[in-house]
PDB file with one MODEL, atoms N, CA, C and O in Angstrom:
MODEL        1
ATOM      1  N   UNK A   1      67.754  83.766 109.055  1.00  0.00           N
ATOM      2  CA  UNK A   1      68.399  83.198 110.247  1.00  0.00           C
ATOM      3  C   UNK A   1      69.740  82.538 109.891  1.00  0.00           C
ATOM      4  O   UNK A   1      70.833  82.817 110.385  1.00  0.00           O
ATOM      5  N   UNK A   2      69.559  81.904 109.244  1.00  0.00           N
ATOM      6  CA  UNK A   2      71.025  81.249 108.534  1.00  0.00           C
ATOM      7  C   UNK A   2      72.064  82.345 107.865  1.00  0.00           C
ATOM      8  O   UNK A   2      73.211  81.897 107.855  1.00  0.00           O
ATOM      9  N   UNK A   3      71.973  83.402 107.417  1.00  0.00           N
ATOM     10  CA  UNK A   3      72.654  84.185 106.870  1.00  0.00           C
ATOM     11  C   UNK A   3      73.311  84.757 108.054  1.00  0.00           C
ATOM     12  O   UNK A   3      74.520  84.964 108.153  1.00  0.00           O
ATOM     13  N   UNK A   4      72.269  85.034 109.087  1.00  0.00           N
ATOM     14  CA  UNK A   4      72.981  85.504 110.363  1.00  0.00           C
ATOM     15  C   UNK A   4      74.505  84.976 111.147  1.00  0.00           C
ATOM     16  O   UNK A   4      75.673  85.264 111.409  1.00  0.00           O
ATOM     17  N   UNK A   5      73.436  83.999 111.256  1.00  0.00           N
ATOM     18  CA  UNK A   5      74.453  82.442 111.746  1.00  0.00           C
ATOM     19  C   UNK A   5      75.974  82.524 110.835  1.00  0.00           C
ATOM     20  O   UNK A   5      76.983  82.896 111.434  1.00  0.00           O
ATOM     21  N   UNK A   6      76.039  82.192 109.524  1.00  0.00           N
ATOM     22  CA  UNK A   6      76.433  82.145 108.683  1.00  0.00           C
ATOM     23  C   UNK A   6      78.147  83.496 108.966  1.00  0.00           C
ATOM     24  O   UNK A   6      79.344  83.361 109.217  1.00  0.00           O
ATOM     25  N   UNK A   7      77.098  84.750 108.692  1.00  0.00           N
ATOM     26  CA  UNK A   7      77.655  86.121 109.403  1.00  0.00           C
ATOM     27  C   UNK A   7      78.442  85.946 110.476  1.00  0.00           C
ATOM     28  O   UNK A   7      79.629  86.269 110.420  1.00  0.00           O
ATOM     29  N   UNK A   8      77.906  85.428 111.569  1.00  0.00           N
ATOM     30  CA  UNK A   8      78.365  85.730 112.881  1.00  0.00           C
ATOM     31  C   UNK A   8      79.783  84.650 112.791  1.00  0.00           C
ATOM     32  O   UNK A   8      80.841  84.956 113.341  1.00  0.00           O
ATOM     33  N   UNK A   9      79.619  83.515 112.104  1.00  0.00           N
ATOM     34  CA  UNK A   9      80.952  82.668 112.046  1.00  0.00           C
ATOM     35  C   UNK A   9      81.593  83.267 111.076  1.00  0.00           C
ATOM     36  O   UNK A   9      82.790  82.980 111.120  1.00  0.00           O
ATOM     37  N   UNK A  10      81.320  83.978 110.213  1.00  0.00           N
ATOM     38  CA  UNK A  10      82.607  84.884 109.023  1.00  0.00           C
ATOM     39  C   UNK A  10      83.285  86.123 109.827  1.00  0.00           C
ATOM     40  O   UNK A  10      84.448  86.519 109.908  1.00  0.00           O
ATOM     41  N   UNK A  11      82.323  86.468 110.267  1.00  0.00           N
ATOM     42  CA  UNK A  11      83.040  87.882 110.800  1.00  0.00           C
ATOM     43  C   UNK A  11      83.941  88.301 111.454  1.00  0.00           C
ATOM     44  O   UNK A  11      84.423  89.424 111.308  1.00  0.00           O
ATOM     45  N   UNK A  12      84.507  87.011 112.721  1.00  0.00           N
ATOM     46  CA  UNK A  12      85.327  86.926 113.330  1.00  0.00           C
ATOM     47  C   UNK A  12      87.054  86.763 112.691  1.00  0.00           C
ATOM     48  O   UNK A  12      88.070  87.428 112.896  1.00  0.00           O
ATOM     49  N   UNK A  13      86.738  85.420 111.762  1.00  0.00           N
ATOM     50  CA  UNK A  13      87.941  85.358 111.259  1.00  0.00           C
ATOM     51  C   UNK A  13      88.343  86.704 110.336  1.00  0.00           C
ATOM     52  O   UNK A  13      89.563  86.866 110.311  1.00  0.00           O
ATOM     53  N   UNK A  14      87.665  87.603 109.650  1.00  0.00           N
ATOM     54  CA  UNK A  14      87.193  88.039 108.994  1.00  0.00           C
ATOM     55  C   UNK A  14      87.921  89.700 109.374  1.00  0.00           C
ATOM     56  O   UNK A  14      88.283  90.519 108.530  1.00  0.00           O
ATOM     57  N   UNK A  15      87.975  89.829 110.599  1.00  0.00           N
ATOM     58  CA  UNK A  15      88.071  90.695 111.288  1.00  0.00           C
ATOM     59  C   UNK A  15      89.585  90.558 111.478  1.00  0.00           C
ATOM     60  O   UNK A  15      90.418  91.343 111.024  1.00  0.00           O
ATOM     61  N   UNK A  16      89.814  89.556 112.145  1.00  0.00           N
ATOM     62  CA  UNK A  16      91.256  89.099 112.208  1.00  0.00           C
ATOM     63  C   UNK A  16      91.961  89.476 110.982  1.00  0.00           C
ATOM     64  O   UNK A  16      92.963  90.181 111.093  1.00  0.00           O
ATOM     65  N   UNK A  17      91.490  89.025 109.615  1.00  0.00           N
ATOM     66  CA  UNK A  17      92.344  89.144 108.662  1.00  0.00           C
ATOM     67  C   UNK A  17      92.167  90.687 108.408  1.00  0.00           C
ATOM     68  O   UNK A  17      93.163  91.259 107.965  1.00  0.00           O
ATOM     69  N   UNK A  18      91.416  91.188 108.553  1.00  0.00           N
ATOM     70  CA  UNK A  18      91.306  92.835 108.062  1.00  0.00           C
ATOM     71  C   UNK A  18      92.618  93.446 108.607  1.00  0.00           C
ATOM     72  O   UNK A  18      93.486  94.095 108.025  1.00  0.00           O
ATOM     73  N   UNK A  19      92.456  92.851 110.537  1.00  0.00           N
ATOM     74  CA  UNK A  19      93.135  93.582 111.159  1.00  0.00           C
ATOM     75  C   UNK A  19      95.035  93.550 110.644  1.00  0.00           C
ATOM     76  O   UNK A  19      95.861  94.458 110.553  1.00  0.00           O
ATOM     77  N   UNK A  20      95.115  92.190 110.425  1.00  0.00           N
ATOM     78  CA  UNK A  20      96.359  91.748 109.826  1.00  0.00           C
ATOM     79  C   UNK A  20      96.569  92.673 108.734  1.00  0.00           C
ATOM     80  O   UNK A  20      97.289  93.654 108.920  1.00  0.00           O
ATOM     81  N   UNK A  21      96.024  92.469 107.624  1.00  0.00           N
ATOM     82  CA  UNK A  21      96.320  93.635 106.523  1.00  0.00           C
ATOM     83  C   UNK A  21      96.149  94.912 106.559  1.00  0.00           C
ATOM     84  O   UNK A  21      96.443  95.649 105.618  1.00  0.00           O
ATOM     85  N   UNK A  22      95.524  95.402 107.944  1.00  0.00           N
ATOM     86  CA  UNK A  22      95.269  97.225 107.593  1.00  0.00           C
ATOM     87  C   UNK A  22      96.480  97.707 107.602  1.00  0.00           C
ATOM     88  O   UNK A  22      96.606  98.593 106.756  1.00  0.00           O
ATOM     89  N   UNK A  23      97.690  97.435 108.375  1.00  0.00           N
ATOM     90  CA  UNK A  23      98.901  98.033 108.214  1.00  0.00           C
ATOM     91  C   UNK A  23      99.638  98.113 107.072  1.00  0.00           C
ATOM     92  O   UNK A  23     100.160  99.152 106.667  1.00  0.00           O
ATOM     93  N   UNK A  24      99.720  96.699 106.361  1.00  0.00           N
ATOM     94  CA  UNK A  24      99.948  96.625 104.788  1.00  0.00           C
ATOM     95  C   UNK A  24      99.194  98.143 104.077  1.00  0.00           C
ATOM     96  O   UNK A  24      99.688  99.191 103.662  1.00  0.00           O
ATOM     97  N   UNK A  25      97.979  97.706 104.173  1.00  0.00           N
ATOM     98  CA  UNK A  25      97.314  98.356 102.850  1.00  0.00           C
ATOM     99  C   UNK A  25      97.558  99.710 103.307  1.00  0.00           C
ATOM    100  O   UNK A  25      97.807 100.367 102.296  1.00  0.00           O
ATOM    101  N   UNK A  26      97.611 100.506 104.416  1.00  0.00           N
ATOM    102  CA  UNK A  26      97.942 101.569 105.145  1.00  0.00           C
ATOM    103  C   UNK A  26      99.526 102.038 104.252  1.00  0.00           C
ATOM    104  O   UNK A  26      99.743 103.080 103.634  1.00  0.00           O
ATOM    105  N   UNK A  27     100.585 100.683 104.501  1.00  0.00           N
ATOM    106  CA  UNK A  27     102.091 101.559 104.052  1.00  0.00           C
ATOM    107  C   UNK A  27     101.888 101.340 102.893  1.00  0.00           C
ATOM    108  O   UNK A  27     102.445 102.208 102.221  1.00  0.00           O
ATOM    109  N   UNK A  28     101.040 100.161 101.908  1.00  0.00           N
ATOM    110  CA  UNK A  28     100.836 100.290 100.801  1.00  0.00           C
ATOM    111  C   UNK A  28     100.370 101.481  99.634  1.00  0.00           C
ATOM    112  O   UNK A  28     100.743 101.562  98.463  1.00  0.00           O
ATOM    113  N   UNK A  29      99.445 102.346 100.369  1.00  0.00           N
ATOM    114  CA  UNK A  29      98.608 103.691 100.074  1.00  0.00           C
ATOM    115  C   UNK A  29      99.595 104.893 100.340  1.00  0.00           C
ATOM    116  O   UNK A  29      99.698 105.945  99.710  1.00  0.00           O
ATOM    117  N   UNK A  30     100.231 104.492 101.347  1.00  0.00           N
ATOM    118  CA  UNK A  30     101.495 105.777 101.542  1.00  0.00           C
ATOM    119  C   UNK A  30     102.306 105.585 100.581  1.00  0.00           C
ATOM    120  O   UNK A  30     102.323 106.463  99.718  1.00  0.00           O
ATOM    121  N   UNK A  31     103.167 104.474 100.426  1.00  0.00           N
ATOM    122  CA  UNK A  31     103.608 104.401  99.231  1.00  0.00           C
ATOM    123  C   UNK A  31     103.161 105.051  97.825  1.00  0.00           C
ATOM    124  O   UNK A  31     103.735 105.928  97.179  1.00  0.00           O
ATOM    125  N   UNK A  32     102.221 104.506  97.603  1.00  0.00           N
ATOM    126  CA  UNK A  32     101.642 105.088  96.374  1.00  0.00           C
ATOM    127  C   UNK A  32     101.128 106.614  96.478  1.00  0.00           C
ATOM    128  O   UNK A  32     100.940 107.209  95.417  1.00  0.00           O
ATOM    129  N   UNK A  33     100.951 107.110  97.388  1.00  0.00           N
ATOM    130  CA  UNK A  33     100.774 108.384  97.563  1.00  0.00           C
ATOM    131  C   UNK A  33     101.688 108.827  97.319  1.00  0.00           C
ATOM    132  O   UNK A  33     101.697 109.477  96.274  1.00  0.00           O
ATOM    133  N   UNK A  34     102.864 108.746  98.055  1.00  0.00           N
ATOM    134  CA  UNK A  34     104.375 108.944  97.889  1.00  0.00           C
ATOM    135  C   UNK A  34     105.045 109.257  96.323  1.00  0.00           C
ATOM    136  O   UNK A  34     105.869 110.112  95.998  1.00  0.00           O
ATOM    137  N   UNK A  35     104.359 108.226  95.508  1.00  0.00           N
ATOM    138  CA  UNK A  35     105.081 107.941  94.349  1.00  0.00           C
ATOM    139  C   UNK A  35     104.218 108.357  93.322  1.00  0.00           C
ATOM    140  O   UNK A  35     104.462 108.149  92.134  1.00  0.00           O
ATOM    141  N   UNK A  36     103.029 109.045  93.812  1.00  0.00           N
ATOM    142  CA  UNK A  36     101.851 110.299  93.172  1.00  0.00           C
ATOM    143  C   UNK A  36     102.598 111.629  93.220  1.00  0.00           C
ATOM    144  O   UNK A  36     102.658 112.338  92.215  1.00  0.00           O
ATOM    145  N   UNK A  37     103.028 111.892  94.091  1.00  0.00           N
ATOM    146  CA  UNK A  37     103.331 113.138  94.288  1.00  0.00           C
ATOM    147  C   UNK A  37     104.505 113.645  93.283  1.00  0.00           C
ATOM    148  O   UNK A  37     104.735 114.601  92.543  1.00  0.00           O
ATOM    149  N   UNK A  38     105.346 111.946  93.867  1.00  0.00           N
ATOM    150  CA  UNK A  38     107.063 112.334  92.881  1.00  0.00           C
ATOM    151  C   UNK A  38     106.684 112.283  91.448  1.00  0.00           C
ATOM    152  O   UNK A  38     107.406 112.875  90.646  1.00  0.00           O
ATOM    153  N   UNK A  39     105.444 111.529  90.959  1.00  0.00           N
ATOM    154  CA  UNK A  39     105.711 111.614  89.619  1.00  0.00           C
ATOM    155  C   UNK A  39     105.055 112.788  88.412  1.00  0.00           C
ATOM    156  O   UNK A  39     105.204 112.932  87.199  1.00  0.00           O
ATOM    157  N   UNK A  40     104.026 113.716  89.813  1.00  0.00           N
ATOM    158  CA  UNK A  40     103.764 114.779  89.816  1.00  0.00           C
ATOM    159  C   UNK A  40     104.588 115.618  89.352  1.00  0.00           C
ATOM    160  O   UNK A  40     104.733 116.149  88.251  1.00  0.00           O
ATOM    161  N   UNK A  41     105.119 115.672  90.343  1.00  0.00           N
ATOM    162  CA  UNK A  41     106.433 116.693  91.069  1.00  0.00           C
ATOM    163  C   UNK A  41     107.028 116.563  89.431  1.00  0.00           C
ATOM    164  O   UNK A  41     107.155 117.468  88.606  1.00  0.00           O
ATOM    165  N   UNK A  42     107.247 115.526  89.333  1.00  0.00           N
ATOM    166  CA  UNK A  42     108.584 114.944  87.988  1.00  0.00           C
ATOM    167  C   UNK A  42     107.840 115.220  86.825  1.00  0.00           C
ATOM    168  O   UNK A  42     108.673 115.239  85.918  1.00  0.00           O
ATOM    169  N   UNK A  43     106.539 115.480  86.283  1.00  0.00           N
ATOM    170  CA  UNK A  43     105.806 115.880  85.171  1.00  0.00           C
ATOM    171  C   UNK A  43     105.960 117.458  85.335  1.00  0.00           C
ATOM    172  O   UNK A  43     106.258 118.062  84.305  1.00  0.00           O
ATOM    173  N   UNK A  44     105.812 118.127  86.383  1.00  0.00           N
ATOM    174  CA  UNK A  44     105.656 119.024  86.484  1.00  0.00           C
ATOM    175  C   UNK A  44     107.140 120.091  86.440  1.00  0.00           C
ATOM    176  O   UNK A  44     107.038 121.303  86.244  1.00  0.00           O
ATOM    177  N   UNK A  45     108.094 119.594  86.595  1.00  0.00           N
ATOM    178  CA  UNK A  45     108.934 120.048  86.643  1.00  0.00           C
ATOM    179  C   UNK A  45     110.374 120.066  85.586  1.00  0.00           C
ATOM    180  O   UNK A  45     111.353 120.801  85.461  1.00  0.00           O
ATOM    181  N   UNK A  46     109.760 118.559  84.803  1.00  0.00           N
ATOM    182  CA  UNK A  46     110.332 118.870  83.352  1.00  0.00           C
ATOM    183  C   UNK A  46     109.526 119.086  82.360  1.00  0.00           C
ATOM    184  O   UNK A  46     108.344 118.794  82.182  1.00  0.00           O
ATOM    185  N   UNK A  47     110.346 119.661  81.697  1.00  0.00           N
ATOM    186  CA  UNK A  47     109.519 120.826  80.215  1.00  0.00           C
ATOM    187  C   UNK A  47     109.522 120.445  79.282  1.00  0.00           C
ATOM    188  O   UNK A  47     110.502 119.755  78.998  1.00  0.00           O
ATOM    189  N   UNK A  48     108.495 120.636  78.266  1.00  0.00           N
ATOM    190  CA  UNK A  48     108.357 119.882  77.080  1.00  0.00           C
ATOM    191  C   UNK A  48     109.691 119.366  76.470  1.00  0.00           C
ATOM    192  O   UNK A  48     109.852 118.238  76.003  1.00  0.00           O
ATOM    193  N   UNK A  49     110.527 120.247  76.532  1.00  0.00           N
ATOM    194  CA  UNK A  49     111.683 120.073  75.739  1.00  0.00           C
ATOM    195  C   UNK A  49     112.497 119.003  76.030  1.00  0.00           C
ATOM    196  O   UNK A  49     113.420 118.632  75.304  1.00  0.00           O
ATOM    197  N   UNK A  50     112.251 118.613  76.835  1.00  0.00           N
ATOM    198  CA  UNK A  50     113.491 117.594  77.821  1.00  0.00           C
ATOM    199  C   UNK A  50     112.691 116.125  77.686  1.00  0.00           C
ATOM    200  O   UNK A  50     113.315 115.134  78.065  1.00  0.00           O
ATOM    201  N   UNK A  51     111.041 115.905  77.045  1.00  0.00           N
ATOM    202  CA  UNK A  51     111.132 114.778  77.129  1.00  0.00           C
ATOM    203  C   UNK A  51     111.247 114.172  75.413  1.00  0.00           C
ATOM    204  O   UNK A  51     110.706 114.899  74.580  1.00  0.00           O
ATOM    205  N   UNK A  52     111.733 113.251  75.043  1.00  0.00           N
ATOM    206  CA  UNK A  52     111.769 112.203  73.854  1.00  0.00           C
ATOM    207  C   UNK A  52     110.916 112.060  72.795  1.00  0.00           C
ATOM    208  O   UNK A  52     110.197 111.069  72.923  1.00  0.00           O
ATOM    209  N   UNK A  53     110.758 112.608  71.927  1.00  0.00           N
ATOM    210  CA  UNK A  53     109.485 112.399  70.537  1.00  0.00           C
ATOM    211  C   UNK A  53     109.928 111.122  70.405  1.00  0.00           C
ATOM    212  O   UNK A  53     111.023 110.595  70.211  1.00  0.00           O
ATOM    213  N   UNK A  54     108.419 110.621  70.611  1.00  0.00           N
ATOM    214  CA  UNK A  54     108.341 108.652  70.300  1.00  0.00           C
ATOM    215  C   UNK A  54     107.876 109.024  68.465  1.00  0.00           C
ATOM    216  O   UNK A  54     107.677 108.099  67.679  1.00  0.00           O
TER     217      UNK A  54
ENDMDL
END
């Protein structure tokens, strides 16, 4: 019963804050998707030869 209780007063604020950050974490994930692809793209498209012996 108390966990409920407990629940029912978290969830609200709880909700609020989700709602606040889904757009963040949304352009956040595009971003990084974004910058998956380019660094893809950028492995994939230069050739052994072109990168630096460490």
């Amino acid at each position: 019963m108390l966990f409920a209780k407990i629940h029912e007063m978290i969830k609200l604020p709880v909700s609020i804050i989700i709602l606040g950050f889904l757009p963040r974490c949304c352009a956040l994930k595009k971003r990084l998707y974004i910058f998956s692809i380019w660094r893809q793209y950028e492995k994939y498209h230069t050739t052994r030869y072109d990168e630096k012996p460490l």
